[in-house]
C-alpha positions as CSV (number, residue, x, y, z in Angstrom):
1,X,-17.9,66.9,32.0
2,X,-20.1,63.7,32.3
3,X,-20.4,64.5,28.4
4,X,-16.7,64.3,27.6
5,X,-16.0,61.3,29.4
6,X,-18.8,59.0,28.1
7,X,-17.7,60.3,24.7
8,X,-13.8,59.5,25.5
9,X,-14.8,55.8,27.1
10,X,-16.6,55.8,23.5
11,X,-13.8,56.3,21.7
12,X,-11.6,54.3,23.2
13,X,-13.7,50.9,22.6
14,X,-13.6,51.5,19.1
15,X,-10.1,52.2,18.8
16,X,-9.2,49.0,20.8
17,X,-7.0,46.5,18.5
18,X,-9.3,43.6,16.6
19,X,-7.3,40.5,16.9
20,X,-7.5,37.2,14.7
21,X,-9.7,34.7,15.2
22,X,-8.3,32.7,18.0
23,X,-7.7,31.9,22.0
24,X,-3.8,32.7,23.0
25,X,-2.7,33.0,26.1
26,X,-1.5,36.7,26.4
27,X,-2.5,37.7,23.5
28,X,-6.6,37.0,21.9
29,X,-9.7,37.4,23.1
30,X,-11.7,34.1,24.6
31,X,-14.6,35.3,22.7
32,X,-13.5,34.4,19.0
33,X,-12.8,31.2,20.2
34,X,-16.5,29.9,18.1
35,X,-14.6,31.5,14.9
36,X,-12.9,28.8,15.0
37,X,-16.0,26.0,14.2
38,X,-14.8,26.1,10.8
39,X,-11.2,27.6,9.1
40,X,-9.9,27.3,5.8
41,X,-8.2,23.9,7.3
42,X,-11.2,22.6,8.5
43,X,-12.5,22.1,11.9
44,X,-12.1,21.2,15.3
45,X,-13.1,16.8,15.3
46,X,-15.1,14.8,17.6
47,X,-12.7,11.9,19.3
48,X,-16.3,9.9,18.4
49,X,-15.4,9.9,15.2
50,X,-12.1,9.6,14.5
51,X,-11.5,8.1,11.1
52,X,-7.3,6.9,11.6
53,X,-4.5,8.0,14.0
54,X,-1.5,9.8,12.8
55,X,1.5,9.9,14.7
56,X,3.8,12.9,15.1
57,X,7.2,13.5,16.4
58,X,8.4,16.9,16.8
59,X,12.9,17.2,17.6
60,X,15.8,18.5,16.9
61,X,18.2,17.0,14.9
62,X,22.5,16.9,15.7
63,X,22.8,19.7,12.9
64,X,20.7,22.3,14.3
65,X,17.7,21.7,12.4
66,X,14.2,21.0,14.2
67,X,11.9,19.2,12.6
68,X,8.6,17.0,12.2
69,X,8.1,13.7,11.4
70,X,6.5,12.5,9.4
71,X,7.4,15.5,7.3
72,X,4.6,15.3,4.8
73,X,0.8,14.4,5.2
74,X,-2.0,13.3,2.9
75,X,-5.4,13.5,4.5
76,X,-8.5,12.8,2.2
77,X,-11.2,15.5,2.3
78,X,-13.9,14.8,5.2
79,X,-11.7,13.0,7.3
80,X,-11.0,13.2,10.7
81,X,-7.7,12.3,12.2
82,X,-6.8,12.1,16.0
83,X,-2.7,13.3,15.4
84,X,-0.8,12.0,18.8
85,X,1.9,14.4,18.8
86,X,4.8,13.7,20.8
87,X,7.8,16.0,21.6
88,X,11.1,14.0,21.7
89,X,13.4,16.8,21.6
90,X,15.3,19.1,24.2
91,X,13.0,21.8,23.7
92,X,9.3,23.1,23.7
93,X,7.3,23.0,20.5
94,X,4.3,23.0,19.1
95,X,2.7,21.7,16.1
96,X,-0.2,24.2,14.8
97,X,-2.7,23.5,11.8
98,X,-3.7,26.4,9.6
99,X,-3.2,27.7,6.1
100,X,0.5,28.9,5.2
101,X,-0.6,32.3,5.3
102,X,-2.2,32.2,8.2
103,X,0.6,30.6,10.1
104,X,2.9,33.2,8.7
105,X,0.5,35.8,10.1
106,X,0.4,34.0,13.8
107,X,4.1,33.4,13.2
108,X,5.1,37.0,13.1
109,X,2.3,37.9,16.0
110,X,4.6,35.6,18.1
111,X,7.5,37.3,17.1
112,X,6.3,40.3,18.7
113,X,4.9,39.1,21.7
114,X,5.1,36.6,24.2
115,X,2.3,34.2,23.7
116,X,1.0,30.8,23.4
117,X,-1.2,29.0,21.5
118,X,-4.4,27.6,23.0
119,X,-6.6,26.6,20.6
120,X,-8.1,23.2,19.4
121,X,-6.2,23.4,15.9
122,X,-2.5,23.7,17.8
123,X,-0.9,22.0,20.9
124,X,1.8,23.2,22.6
125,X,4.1,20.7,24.1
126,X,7.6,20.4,26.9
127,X,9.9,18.4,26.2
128,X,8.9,14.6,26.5
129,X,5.9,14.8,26.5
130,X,2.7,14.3,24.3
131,X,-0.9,14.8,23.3
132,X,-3.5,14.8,20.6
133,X,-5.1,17.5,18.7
134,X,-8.6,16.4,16.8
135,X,-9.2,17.4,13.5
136,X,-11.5,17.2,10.9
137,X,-10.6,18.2,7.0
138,X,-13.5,19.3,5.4
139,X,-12.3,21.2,2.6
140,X,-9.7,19.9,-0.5
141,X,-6.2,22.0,-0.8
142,X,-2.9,22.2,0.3
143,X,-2.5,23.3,4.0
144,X,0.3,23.0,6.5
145,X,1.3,22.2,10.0
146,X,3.8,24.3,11.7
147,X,6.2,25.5,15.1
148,X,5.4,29.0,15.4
149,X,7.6,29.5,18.6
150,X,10.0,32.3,17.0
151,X,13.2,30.5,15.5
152,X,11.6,27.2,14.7
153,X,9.7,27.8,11.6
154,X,13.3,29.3,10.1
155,X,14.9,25.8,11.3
156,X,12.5,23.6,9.0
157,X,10.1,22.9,11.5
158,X,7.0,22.9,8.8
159,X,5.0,20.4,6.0
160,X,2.7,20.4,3.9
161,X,-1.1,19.1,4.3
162,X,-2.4,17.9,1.1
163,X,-6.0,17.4,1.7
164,X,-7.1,15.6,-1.5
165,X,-11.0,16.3,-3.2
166,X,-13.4,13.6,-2.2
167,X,-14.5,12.4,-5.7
168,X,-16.7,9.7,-6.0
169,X,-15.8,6.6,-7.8
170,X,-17.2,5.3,-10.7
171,X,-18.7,1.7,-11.2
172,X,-16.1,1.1,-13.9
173,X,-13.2,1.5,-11.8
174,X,-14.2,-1.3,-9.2
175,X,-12.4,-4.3,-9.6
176,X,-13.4,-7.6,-7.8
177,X,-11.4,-10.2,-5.8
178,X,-11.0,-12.4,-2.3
179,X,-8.6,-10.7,0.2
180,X,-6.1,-13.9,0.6
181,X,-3.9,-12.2,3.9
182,X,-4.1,-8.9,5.6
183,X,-1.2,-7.5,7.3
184,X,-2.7,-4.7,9.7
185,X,0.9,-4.0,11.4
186,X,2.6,-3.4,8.1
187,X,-0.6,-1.7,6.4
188,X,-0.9,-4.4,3.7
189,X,-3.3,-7.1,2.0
190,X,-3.2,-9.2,-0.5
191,X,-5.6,-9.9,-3.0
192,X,-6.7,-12.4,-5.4
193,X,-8.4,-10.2,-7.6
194,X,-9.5,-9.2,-11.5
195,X,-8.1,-6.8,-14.0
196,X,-7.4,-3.1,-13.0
197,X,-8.8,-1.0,-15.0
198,X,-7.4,2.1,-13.5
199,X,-3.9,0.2,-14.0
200,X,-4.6,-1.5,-16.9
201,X,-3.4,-4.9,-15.4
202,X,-4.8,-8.0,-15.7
203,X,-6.1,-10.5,-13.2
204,X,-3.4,-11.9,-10.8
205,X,-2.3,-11.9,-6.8
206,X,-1.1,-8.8,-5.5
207,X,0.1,-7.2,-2.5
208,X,-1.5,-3.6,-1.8
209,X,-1.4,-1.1,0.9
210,X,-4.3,0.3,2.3
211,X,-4.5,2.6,5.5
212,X,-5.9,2.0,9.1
213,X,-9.5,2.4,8.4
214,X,-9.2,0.6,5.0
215,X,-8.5,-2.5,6.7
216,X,-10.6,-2.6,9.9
217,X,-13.7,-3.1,7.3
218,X,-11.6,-6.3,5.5
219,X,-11.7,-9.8,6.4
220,X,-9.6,-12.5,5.2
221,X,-11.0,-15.0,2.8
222,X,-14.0,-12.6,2.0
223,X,-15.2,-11.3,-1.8
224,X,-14.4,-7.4,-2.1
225,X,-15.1,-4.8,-4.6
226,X,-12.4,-2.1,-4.4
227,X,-10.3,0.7,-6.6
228,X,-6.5,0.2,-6.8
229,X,-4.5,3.6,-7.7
230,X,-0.7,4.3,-7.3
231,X,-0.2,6.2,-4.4
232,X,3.5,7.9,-3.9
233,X,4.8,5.0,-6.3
234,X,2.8,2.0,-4.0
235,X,-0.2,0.2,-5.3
236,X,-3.0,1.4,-3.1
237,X,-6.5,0.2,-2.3
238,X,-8.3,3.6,-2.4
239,X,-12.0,2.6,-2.1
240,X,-14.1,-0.7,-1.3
241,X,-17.8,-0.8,-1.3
């Protein structure tokens, strides 16, 4: 009898469902929780090294939709972004970082059962209020941030992360100048500079945009080396050195 019940117990264990890697309340195991140190999407980031702040709205709009804003994101590989997320709708969401597949497979988990995410790529929010998920993007593709609370995916509430290859830049494609006004607010500076060769333009004043962390390392009236591109139609400083 002692026998029959050690090799039942046995049996048993091994038949027990394997989930996913991931910590939900109601749902996975706290021990995959290290699996996530590093997913297709990247991994969890350290607040000391943030790189820039995104900010993200999650609502519902007057026609039924729900949806985030922005609704696209560009993140350069290697980057780590502190998202404050912010619910300003009537309802709960949650905004969740993964690959598409994977967010389809955790959507249709949480279609059949009730559970919530708890997990340092995802933040689940009430109504009105906010807070921050850190994360860093350490491998190139296209990703995507999601609602998985069942219905909310199906009402548009989803985008797509293009996380774009870290190349680095030649010498060639540096073009000199002195930064004549900055605009942090507005994201801007101008420049006195060179020809582009990436643009083929020649030498004259410009106004370009260039993101958070691009301009904390500018100064007005200072000499700059830098790489202008066309970014979503706007010329964009892209690298300084």
């Amino acid at each position: 009898m002692k026998n029959l019940l050690l090799t039942t117990t046995f049996a048993l264990v091994l038949g027990a469902p394997a989930f996913s890697a991931g910590n939900h309340s109601g749902g996975h195991d706290e021990s995959h929780a290290d699996e996530h140190a590093e997913m297709m999407v990247g991994r969890p980031g350290d607040a000391a090294s943030v790189d820039r702040s995104v900010d993200v709205t999650m609502r519902e709009t007057d026609d039924g939709d729900m949806v985030f804003e922005p609704a696209t994101l560009e993140i350069a590989q290697g980057e780590t972004i502190r998202f404050n997320v912010t619910n300003a709708g009537a309802l709960e969401h949650e905004f969740v970082l993964d690959t598409m597949v994977g967010n389809e497979a955790h959507k249709e988990m949480m279609a059949r059962m009730d559970m919530e995410h708890d997990d340092p790529n995802s933040i689940r929010l009430d109504e009105g209020t906010s807070g921050e998920v850190i994360w860093t993007f350490s491998n190139a593709g296209t990703f995507e941030f999601a609602c998985l609370i069942p219905g909310h995916y199906e009402a548009g509430m989803h985008g797509p992360i293009t996380v774009a290859e870290n190349v680095t830049q030649n010498d060639a494609d540096f073009s000199t100048g002195t930064i004549k006004k900055i605009d942090a607010k507005a994201g801007k500076v101008t420049i006195i500079h060179g020809p582009l060769p990436k643009l083929d333009m020649p030498a004259m004043t410009m106004v370009f945009r260039a993101d958070e962390a691009m301009i904390a390392q500018m100064s007005e009236g200072t000499d700059i080396e830098f790489v202008a591109e066309r970014v979503n139609g706007k010329l964009t400083v892209t690298a300084i050195k």
